[in-house]
MIDOSE-1310 file (N, C-alpha, C; in nm, 2 decimals, decimal comma, always signed):
residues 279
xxxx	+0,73/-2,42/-3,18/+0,70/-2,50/-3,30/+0,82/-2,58/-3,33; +0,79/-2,70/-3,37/+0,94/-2,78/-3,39/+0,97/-2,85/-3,51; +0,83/-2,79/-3,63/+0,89/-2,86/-3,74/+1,02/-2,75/-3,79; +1,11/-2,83/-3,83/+1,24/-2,73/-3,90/+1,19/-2,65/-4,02
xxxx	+1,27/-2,55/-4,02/+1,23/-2,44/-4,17/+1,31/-2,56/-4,29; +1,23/-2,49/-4,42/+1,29/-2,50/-4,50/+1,45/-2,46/-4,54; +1,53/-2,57/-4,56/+1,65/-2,50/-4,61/+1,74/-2,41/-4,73; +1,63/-2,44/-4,80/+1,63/-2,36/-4,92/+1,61/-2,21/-4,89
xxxx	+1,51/-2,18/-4,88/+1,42/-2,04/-4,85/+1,41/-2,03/-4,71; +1,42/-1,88/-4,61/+1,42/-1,92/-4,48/+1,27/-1,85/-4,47; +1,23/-1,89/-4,37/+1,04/-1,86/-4,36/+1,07/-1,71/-4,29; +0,97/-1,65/-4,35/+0,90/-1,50/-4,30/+0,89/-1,45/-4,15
xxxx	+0,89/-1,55/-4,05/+0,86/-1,54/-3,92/+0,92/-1,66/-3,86; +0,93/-1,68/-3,73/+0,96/-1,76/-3,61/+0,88/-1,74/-3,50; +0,78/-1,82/-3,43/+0,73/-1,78/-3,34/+0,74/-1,78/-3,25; +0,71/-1,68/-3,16/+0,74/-1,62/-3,04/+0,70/-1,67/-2,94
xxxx	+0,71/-1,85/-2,85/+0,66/-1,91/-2,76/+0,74/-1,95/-2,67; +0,72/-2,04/-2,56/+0,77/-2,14/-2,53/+0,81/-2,25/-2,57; +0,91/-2,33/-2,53/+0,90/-2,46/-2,58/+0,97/-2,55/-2,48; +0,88/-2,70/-2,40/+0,79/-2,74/-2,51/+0,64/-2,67/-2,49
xxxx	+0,57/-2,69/-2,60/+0,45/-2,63/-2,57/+0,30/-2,73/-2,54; +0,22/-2,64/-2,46/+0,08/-2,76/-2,44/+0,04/-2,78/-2,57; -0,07/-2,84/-2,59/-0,18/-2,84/-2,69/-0,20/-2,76/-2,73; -0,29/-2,64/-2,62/-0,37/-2,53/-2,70/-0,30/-2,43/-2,69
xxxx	-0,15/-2,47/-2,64/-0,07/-2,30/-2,66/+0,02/-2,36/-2,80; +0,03/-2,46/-2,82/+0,07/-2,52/-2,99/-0,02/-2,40/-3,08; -0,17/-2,49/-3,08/-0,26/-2,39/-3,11/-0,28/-2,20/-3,12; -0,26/-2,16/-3,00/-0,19/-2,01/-3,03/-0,13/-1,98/-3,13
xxxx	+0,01/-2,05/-3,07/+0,12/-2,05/-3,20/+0,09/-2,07/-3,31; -0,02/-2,15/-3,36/-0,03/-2,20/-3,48/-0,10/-2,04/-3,56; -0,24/-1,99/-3,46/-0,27/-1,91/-3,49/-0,22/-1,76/-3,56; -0,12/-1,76/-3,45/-0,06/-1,63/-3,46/+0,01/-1,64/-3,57
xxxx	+0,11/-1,74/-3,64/+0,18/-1,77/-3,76/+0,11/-1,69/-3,85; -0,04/-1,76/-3,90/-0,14/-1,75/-3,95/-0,18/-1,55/-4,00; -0,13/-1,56/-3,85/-0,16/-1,38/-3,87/-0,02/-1,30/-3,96; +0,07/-1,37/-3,88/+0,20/-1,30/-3,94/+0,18/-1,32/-4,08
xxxx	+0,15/-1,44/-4,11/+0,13/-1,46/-4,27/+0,06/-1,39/-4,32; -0,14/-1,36/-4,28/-0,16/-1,26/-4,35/-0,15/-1,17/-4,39; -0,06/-1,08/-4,29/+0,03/-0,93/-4,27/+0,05/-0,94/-4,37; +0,17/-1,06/-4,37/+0,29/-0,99/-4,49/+0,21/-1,01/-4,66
xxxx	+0,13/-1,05/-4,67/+0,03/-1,12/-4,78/-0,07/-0,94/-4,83; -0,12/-0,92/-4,72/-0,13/-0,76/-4,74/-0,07/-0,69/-4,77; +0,05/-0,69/-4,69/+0,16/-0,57/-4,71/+0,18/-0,60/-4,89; +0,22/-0,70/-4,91/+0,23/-0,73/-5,09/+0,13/-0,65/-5,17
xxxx	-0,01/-0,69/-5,11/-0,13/-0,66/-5,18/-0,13/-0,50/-5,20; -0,08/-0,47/-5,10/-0,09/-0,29/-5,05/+0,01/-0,25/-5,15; +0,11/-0,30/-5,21/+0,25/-0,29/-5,22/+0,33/-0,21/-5,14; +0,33/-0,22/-5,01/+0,42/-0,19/-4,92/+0,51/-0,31/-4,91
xxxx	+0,56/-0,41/-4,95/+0,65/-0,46/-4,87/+0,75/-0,50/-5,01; +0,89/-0,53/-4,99/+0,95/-0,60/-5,09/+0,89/-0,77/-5,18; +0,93/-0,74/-5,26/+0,80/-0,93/-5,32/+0,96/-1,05/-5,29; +0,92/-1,09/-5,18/+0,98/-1,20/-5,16/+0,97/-1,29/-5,16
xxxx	+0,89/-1,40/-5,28/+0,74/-1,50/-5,30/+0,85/-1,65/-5,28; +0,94/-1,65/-5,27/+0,98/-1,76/-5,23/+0,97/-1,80/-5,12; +1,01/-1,71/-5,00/+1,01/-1,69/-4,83/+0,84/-1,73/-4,85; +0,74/-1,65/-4,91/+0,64/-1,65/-4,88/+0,53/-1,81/-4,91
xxxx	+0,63/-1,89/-4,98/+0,58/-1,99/-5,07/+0,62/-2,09/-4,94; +0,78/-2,09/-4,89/+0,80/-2,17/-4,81/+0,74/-2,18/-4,68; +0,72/-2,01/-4,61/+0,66/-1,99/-4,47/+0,52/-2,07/-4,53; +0,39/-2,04/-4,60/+0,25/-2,14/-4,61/+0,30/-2,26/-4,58
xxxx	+0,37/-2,33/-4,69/+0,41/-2,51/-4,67/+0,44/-2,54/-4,48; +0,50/-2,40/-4,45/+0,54/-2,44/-4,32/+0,44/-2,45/-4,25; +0,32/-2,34/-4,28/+0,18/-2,34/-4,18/+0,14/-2,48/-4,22; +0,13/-2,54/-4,32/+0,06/-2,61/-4,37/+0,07/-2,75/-4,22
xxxx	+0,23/-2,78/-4,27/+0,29/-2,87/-4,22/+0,25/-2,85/-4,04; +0,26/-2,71/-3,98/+0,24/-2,68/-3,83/+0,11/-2,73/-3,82; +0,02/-2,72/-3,91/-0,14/-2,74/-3,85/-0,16/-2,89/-3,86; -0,12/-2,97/-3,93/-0,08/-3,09/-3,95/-0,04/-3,16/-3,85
xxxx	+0,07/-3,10/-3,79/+0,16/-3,18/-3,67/+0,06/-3,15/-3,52; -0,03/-3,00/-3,52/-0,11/-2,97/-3,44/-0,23/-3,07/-3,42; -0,30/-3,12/-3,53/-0,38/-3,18/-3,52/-0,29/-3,37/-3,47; -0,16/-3,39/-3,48/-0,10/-3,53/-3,45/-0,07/-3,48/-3,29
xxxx	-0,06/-3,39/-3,26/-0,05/-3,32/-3,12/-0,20/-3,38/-3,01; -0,30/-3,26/-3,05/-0,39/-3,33/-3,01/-0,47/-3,46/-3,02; -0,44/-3,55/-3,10/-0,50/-3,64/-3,14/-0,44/-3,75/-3,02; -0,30/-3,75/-3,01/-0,19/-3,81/-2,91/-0,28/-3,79/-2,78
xxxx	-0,35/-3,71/-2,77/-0,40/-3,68/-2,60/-0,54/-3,76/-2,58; -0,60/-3,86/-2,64/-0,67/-3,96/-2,68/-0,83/-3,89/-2,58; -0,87/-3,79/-2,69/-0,97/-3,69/-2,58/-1,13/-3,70/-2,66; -1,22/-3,70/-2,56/-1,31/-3,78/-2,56/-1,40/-3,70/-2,73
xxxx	-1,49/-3,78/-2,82/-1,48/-3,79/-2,92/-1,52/-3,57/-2,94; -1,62/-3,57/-2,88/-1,73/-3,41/-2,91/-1,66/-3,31/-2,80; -1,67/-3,23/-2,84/-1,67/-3,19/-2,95/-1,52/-3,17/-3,00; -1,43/-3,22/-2,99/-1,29/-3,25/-3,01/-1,31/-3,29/-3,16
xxxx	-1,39/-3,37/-3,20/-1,39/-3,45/-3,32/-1,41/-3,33/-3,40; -1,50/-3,22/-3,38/-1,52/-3,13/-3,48/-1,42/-3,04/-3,52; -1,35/-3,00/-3,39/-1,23/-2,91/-3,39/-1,14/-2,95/-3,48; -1,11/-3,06/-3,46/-0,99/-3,15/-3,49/-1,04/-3,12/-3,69
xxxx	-1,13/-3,17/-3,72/-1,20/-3,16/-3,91/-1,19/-3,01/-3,94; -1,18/-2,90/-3,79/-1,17/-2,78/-3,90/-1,01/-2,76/-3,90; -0,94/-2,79/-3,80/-0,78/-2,78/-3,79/-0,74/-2,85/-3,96; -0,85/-2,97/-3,97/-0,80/-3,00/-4,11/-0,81/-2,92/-4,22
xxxx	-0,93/-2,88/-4,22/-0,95/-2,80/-4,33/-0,91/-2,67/-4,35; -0,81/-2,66/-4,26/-0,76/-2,51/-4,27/-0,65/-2,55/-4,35; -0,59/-2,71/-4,27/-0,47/-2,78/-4,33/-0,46/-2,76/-4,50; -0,58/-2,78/-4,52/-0,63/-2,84/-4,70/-0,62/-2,70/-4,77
xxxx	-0,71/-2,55/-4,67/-0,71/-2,45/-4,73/-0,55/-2,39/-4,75; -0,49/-2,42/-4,71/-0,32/-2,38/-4,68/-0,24/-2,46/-4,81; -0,27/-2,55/-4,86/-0,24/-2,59/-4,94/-0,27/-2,55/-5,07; -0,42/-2,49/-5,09/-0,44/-2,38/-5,19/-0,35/-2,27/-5,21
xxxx	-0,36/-2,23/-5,05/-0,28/-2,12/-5,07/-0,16/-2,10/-5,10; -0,06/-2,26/-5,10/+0,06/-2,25/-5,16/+0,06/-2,23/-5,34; -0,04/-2,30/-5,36/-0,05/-2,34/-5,48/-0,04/-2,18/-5,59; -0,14/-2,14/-5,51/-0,16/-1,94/-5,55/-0,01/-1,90/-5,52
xxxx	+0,03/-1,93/-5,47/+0,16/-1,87/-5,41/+0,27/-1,88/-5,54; +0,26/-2,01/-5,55/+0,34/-2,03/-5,66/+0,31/-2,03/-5,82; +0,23/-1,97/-5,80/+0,15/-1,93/-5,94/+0,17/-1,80/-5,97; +0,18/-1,74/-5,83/+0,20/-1,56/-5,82/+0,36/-1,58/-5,90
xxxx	+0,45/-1,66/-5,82/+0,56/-1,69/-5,84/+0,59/-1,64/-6,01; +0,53/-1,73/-6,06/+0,54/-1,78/-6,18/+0,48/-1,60/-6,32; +0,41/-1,55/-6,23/+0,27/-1,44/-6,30/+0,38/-1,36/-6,29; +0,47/-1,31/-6,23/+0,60/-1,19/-6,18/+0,68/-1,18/-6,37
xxxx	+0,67/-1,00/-6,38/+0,74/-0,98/-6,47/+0,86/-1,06/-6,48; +0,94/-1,06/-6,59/+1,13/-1,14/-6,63/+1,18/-1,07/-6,54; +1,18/-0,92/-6,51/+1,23/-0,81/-6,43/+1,19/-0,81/-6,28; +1,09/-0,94/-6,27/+1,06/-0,89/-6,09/+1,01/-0,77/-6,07
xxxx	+0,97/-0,66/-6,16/+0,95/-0,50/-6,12/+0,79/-0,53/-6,13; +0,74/-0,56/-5,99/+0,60/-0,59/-5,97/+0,56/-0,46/-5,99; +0,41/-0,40/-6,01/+0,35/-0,31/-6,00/+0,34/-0,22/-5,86; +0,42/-0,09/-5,81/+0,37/-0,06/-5,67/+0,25/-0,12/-5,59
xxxx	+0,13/-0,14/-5,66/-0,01/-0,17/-5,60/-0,01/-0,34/-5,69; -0,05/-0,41/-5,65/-0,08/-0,48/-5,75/-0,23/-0,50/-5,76; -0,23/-0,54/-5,93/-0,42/-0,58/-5,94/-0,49/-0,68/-5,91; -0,59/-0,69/-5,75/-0,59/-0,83/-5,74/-0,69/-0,88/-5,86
xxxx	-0,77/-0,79/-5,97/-0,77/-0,91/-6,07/-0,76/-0,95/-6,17; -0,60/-0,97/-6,19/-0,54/-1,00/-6,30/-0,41/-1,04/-6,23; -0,38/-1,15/-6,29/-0,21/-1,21/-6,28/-0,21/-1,21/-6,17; -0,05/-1,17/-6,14/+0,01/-1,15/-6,00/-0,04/-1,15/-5,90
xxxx	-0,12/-1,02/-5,90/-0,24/-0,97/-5,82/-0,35/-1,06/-5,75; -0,40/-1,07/-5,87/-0,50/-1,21/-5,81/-0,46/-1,30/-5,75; -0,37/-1,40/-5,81/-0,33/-1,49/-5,73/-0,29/-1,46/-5,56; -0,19/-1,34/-5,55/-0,19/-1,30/-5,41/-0,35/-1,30/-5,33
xxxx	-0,42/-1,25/-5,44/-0,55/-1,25/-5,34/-0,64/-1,36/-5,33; -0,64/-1,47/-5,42/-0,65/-1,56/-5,36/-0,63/-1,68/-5,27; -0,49/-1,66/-5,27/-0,41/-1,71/-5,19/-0,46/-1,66/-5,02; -0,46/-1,49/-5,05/-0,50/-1,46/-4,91/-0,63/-1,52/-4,87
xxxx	-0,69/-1,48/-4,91/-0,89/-1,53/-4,90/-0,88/-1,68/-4,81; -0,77/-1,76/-4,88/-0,79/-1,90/-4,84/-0,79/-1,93/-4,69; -0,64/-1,82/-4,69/-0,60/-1,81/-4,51/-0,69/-1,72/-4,41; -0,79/-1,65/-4,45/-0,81/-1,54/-4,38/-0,87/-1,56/-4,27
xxxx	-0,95/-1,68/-4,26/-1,02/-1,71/-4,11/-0,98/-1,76/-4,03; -0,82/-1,85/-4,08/-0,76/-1,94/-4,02/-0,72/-1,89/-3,85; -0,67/-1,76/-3,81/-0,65/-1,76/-3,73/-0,75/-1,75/-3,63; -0,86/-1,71/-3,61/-1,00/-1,69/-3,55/-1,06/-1,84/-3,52
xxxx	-1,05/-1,95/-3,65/-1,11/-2,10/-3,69/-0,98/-2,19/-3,55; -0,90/-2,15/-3,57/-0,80/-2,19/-3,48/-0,80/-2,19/-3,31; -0,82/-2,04/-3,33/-0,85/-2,03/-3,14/-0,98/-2,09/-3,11; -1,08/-2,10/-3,19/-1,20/-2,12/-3,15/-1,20/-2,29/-3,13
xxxx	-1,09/-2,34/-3,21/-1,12/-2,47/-3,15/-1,00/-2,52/-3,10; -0,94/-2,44/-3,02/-0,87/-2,47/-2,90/-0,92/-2,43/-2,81; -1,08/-2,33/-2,76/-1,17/-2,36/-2,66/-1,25/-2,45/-2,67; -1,22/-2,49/-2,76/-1,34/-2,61/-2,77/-1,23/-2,76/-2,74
xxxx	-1,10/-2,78/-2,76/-0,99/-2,89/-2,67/-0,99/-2,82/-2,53; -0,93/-2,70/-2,50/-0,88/-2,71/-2,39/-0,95/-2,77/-2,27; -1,07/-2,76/-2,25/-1,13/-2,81/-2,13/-1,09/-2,96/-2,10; -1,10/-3,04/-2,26/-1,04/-3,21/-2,25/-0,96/-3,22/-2,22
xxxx	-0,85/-3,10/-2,22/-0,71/-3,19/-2,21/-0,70/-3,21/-2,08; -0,62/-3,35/-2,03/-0,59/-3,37/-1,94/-0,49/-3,26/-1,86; -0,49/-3,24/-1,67/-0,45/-3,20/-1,65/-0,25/-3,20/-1,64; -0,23/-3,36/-1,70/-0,09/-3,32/-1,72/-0,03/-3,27/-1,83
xxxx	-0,16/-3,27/-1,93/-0,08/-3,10/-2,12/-0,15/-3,02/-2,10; -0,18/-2,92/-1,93/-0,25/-2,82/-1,93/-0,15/-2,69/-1,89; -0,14/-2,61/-1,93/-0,04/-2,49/-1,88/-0,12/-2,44/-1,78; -0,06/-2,41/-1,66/-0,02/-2,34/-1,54/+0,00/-2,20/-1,47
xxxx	+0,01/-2,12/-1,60/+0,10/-1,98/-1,60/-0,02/-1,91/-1,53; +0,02/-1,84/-1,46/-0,12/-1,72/-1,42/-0,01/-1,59/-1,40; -0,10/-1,52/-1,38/-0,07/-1,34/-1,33/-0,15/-1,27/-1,26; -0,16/-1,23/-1,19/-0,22/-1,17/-1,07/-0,35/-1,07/-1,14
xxxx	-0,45/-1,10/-1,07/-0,54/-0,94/-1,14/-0,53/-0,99/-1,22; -0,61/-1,10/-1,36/-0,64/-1,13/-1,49/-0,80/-1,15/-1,43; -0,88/-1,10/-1,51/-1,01/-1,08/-1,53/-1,04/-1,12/-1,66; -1,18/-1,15/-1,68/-1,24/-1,19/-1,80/-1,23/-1,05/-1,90
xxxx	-1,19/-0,96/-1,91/-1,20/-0,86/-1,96/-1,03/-0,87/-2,06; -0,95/-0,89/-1,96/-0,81/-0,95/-2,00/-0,82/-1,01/-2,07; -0,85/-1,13/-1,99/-0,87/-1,27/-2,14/-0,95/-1,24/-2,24; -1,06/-1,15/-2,27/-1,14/-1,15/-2,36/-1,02/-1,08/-2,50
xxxx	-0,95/-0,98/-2,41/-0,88/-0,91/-2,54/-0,79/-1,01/-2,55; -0,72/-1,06/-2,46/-0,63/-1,17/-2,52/-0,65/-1,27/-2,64; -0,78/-1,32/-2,63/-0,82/-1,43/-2,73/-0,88/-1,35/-2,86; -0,89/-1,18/-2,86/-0,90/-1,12/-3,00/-0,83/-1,10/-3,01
xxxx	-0,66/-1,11/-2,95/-0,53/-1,04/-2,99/-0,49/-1,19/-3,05; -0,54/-1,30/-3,02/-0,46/-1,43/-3,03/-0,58/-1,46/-3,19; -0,69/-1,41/-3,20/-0,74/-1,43/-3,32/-0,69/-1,33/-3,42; -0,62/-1,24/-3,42/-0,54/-1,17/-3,52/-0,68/-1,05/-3,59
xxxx	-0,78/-1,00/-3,39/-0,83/-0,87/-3,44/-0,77/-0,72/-3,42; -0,68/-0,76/-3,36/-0,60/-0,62/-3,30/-0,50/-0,56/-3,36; -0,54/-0,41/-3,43/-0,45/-0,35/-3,47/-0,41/-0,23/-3,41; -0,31/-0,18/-3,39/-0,35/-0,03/-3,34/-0,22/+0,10/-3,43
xxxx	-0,23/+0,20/-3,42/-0,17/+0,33/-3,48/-0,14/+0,38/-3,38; -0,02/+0,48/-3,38/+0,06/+0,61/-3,33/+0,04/+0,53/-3,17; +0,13/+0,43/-3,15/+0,18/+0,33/-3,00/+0,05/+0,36/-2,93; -0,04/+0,31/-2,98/-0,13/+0,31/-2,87/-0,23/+0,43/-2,89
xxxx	-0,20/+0,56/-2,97/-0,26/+0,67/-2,95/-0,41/+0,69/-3,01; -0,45/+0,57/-3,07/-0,57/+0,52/-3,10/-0,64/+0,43/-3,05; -0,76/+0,36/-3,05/-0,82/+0,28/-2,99/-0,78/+0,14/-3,13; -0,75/+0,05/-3,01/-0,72/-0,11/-3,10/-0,85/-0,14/-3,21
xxxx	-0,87/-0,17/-3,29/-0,99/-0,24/-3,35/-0,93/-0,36/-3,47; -1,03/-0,43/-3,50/-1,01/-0,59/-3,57/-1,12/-0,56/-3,65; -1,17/-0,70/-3,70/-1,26/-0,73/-3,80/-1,45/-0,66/-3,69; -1,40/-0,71/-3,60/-1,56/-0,75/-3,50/-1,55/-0,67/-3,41
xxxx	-1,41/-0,62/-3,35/-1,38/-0,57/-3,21/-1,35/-0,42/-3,17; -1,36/-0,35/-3,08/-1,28/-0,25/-3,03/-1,20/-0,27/-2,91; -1,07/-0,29/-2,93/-1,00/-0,33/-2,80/-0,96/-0,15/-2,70; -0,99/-0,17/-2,61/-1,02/-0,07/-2,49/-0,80/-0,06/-2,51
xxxx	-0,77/+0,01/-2,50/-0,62/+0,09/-2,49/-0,55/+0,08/-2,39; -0,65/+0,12/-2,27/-0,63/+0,12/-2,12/-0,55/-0,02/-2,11; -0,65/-0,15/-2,13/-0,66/-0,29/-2,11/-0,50/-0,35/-2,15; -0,50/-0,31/-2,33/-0,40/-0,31/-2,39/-0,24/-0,28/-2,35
xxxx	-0,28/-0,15/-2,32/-0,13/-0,13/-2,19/-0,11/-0,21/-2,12; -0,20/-0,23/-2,02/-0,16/-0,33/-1,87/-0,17/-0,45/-1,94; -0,20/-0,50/-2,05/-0,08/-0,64/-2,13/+0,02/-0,60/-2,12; +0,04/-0,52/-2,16/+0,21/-0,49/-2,26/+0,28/-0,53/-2,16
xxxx	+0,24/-0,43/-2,00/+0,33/-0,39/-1,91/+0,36/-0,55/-1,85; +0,26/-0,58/-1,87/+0,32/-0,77/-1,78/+0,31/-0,85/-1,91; +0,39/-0,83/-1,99/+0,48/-0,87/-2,11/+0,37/-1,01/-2,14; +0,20/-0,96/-2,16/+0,15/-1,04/-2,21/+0,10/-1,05/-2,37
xxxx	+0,16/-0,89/-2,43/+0,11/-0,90/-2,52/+0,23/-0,81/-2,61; +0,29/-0,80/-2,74/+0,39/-0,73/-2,75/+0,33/-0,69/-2,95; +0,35/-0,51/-2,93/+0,31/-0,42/-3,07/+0,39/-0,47/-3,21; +0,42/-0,48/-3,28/+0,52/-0,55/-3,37/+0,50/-0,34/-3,43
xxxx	+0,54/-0,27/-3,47/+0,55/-0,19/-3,55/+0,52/-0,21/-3,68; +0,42/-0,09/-3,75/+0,48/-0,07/-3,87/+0,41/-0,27/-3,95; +0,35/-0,35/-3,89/+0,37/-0,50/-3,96/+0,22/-0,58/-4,02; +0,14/-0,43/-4,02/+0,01/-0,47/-4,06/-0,04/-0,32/-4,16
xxxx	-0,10/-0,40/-4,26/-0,13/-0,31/-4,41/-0,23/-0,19/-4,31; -0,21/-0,06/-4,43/-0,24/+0,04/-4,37/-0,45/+0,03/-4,43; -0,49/+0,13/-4,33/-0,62/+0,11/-4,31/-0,69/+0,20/-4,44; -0,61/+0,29/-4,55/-0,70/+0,31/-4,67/-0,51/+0,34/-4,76
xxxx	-0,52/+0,32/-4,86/-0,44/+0,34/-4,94/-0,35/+0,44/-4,99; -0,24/+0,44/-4,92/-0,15/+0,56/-4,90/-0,13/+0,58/-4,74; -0,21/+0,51/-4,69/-0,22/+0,54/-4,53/-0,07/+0,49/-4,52; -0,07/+0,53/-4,35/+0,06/+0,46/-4,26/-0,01/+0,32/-4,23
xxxx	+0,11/+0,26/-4,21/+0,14/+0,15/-4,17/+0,10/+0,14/-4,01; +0,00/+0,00/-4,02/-0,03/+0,02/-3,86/+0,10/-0,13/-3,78; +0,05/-0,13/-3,64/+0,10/-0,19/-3,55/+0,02/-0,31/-3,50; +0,07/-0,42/-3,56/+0,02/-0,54/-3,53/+0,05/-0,59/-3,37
xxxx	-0,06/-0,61/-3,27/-0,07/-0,64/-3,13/-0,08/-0,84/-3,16; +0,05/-0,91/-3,09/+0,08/-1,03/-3,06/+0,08/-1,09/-2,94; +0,04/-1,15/-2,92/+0,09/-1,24/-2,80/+0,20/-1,28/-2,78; +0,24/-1,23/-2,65/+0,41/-1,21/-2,60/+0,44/-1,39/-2,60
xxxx	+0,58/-1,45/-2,55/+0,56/-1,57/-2,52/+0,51/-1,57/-2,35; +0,45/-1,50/-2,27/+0,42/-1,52/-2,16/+0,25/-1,52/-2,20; +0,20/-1,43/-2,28/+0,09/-1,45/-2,32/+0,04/-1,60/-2,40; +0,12/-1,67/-2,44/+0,04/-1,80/-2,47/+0,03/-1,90/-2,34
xxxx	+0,12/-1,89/-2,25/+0,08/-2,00/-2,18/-0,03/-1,93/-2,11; -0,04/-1,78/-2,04/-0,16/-1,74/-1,95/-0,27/-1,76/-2,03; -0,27/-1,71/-2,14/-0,37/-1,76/-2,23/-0,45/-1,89/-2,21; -0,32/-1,97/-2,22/-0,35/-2,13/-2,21/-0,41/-2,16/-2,13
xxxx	-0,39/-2,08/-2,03/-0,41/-2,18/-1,85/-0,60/-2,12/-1,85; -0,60/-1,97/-1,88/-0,72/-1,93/-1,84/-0,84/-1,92/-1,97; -0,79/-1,98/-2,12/-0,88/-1,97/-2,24/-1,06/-2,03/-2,20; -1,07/-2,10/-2,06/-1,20/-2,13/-2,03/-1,27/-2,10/-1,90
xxxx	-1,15/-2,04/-1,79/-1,17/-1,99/-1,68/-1,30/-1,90/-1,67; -1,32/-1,94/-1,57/-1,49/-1,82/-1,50/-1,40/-1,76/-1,47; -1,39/-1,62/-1,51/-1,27/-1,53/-1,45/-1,42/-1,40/-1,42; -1,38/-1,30/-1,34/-1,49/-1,23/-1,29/-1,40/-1,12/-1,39
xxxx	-1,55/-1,06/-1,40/-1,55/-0,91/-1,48/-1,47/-0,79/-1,41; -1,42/-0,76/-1,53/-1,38/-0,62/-1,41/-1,43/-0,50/-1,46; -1,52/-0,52/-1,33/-1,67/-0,36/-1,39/-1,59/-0,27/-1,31; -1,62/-0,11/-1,36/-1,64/-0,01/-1,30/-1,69/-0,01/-1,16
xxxx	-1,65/+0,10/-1,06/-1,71/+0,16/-0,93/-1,82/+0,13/-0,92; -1,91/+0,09/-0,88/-2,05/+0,17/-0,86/-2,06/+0,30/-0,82; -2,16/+0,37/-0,93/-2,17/+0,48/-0,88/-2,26/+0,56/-0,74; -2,23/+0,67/-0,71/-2,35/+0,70/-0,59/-2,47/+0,72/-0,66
xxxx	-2,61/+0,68/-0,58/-2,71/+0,71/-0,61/-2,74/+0,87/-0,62; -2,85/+0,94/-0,74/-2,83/+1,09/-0,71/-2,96/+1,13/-0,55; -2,93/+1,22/-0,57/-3,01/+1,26/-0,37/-3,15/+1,27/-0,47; -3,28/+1,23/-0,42/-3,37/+1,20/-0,43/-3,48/+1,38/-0,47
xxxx	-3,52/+1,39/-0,58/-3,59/+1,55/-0,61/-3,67/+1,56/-0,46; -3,72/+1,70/-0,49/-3,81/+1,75/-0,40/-3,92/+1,72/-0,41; -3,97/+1,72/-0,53/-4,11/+1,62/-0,57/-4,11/+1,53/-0,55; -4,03/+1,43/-0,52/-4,01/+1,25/-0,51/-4,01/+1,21/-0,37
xxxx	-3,97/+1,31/-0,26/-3,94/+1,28/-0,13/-4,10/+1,35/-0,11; -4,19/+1,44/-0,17/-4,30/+1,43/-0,12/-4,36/+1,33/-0,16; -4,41/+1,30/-0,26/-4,49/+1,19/-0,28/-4,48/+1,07/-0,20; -4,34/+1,07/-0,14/-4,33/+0,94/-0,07/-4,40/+1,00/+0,06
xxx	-4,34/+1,13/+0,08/-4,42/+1,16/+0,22/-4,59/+1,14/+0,25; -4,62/+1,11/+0,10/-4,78/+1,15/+0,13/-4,84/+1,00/+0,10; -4,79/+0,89/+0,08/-4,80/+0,74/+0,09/-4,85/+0,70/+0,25
């Protein structure tokens, strides 16, 4: 990403890509931000995290401004109207909803005791609280709204803003977790020692590893709100920076399934081999 941070306040995250980047691995990046953001937006809500609402006021303006320049990114690649035109009005309106959510942001700002001594939990409804949660609400689909309409560019983009990157043995099964890991469904507990799950999904563990191992996907610890109140802290699953460009290259690929063995047939009963005998 290349708009500069704020100087004032430094933003909550940096993301983890290449540069420079294509279109739809811009898009990733854009996504993933998105995620980081609503982490730390939970962790507040949960009151797990310190209340840093300035960092948090300036990282949104930042999203704001990234989805902005994403949409002058794509738009530059002069790509044919459909369904690009649609993609392109929701990249907006995420633009527009991000702007709410600064607005909340700085209103939270403003709701904080003279003492800063926020409540351990805060109430989302009343003051403080609220505002955090509507702030959140605004962003909450953004990351999901994002990948989905960067399969809906990637096929237009010309082949010279198309990424390249492959890895041996990537199957549609890969990619499938890839693009729930890139929509900010994957969480997982105790390194793995649970099964991944998101809003919609159950990510297979197995699959999950053999990302890690070919540094397509990386755990963040400890960086996503815990799953009931008092719980631990889980482990937010990102896309590595090798994971946006493969991402990039295969987000539309007919990639073949990777089924299980076939199994053997069972040996045929003793009742079943007569009846055929008596045909």
């Amino acid at each position: 990403m290349t708009t500069p941070p704020d100087p004032d306040h430094a933003p909550l995250f940096d993301v983890d890509a290449p540069v420079p980047l294509t279109p739809v691995e811009r898009l990733l990046a854009l996504a993933d931000l998105y995620t980081q953001h609503n982490d730390r937006i939970d962790l507040l809500l949960a009151g797990r995290a310190s209340c840093d609402l300035d960092a948090s006021v300036s990282s949104a303006g930042r999203l704001e401004r990234e989805a902005l320049a994403s949409i002058k990114t794509v738009r530059q690649q002069r790509l044919p109207a459909e369904p690009v035109a649609s993609a392109v009005v929701r990249l907006k309106q995420i633009a527009h909803l991000t702007s709410g959510a600064t607005r909340y942001l700085t209103a939270a700002q403003r709701a904080l005791p003279p003492d800063d001594a926020e409540p351990p939990r805060p109430d989302p409804r009343r003051g403080f609280g609220q505002y955090l949660r509507l702030a959140r609400e605004l962003t909450a689909l953004a990351p999901a709204a994002i990948v989905e309409s960067a399969t809906h560019i990637a096929p237009r983009v010309p082949d010279r803003a198309r990424s390249t990157t492959t890895v041996p043995g990537m199957d549609a099964v890969q990619r499938d977790t890839l693009l729930e890991v890139a929509r900010g469904h994957v969480i997982v507990t105790e390194q793995y020692g649970q099964r991944g799950y998101g809003h919609t999904v159950a990510a297979d563990i197995d699959v999950l590893r053999h990302l890690e191992a070919q540094d397509l996907v990386t755990r963040e610890p400890a960086s996503a709100p815990p799953l009931f109140a008092g719980g631990p802290l889980r482990d937010r699953v990102r896309l590595a920076s090798l994971g946006f460009s493969v991402l990039g290259t295969v987000i539309n690929s007919p990639l073949h399934l990777g089924l299980p063995s076939a199994r053997p047939l069972p040996a045929p009963t003793a009742a079943a081999a007569a009846a055929r005998a008596r045909r």
